[in-house]
N, C-alpha and C positions, 0 to 999 in steps of 0.2 A: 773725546766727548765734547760737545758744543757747550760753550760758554751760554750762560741766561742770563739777559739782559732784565733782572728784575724790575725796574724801573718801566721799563717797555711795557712786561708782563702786566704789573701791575695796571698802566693805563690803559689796556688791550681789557682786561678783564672792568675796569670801572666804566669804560665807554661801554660794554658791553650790557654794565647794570643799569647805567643810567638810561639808555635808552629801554631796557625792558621795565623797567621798573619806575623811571623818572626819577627827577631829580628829588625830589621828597621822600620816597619810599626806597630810597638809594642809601646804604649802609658802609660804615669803614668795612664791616666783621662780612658782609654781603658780598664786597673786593674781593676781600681777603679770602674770601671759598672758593668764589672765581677765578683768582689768577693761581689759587692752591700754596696761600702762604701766608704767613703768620700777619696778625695785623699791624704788630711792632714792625713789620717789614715795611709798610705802606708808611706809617708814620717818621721812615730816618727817612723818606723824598718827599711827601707831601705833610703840612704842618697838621690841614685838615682836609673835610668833604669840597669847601669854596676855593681851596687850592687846588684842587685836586681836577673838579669839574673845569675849573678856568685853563690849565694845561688842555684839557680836552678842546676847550674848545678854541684855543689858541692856534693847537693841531689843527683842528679841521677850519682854521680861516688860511693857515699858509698851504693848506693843502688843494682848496678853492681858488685862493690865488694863481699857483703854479698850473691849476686845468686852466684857468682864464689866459692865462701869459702864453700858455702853451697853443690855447685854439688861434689866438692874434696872428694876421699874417699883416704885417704894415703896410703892404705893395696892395692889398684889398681896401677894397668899399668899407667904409662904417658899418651899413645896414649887415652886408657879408659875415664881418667879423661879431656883429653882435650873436646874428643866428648862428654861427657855430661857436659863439659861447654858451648861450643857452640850451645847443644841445648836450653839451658837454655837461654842465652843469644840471642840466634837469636827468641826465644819465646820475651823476652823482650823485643829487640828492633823492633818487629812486632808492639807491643804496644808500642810504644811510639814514638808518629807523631813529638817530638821537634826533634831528630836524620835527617827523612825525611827532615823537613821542613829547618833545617840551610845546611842540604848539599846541598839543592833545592839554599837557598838564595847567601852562599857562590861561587857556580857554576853558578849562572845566574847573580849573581848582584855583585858579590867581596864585599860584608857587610866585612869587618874585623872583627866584634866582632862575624861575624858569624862564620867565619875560626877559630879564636881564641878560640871558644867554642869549636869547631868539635878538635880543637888541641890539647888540655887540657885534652878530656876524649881519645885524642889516645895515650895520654904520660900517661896515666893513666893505659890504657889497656898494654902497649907497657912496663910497668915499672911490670905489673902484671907475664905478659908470662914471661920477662926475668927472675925472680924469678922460677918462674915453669921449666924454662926449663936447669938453674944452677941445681935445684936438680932434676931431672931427670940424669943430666951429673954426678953428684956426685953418682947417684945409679946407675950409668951404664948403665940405659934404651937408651941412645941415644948415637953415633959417637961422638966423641971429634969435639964440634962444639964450634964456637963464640956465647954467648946466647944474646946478642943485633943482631948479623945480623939475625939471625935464628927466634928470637921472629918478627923482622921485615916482615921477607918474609912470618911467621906465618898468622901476621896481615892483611898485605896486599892479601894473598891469600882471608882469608876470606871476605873481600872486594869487590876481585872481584867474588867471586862464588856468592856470597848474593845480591850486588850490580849492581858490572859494568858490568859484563856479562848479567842482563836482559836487557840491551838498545838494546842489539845484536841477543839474544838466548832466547831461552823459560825459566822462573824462575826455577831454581832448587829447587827444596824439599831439607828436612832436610839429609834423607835419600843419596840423588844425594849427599849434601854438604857435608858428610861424608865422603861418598866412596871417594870423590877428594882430600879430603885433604888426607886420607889415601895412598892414591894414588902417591899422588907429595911429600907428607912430610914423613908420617912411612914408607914406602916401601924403601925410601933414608935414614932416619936417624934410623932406628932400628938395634939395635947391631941384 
């Protein structure tokens, strides 16, 4: 009989609440249904809910990292390796309804720990491009820019192409999301 990684379970079962239910309306006893265990079980690995959700989302920044490290090929163009990060990434965060559901909570209801989560993995992302895009500027692929504004207007573009642009406009494909960033970004910063 297999061994269960309670610990696992448990966090398999709270990402699972968090996202359906958000970070507010998210319960120890709510866990504890979900992963089908006692709630003194949750509490000998996690102290509380703010430990608990920050493991989560701990997980899914070293988890976005390793798609990111993974789409890199260093022998490629900058612009190359950004679009097959972003598609990589807009494939993962398709799948993954906690992203949805705290931008949902953060934007309707001002949760803090929901902003505070959504803030964490954009200093995460935002700390990611600025690297990429210093060595980019070191290989000459891009205009002598600031790689903190430049990683900024990076991020936020795909934001709104992925995001705020569908409250308005028909969703863009992977494909549309491409072309736009090529568009506003490589067209301006390619040597």
């Amino acid at each position: 009989m297999a061994v269960v990684d309670r610990r696992q379970q448990v966090l398999q079962a709270a990402a699972k609440s968090f996202s359906l239910f958000g970070y507010k309306a998210t319960t120890m006893d709510q866990v504890a249904k979900i992963a089908n265990v006692g709630k003194g079980t949750i509490y000998t690995f996690f102290t509380n809910k703010e430990q608990l959700f920050d493991e989560i989302l701990r997980d899914m920044m070293v988890e976005m990292k390793m798609i990111a490290e993974r789409e890199i090929r260093r022998d490629r163009p900058f612009f190359d390796n950004l679009h097959r990060v972003l598609d990589a990434l807009l494939e993962f965060r398709s799948e993954q309804e906690l992203f949805i559901k705290l931008s949902q909570e953060s934007r309707e209801f001002g949760t803090p720990q929901a902003g505070e989560g959504l803030e964490k993995i954009e200093n995460i992302v935002l700390e990611y491009l600025e690297r990429e895009v210093q060595q980019a500027l070191q290989k000459g692929e891009i205009k002598p820019c600031d790689p903190k504004i430049v990683s900024v207007v990076m991020f936020r573009l795909y934001i709104v192409l992925t995001a705020e642009l569908n409250k308005t406009h028909t969703p863009l494909d992977k494909e549309q999301i491409k072309m736009y960033f090529h568009l506003f970004l490589a067209e301006g910063l390619a040597q």
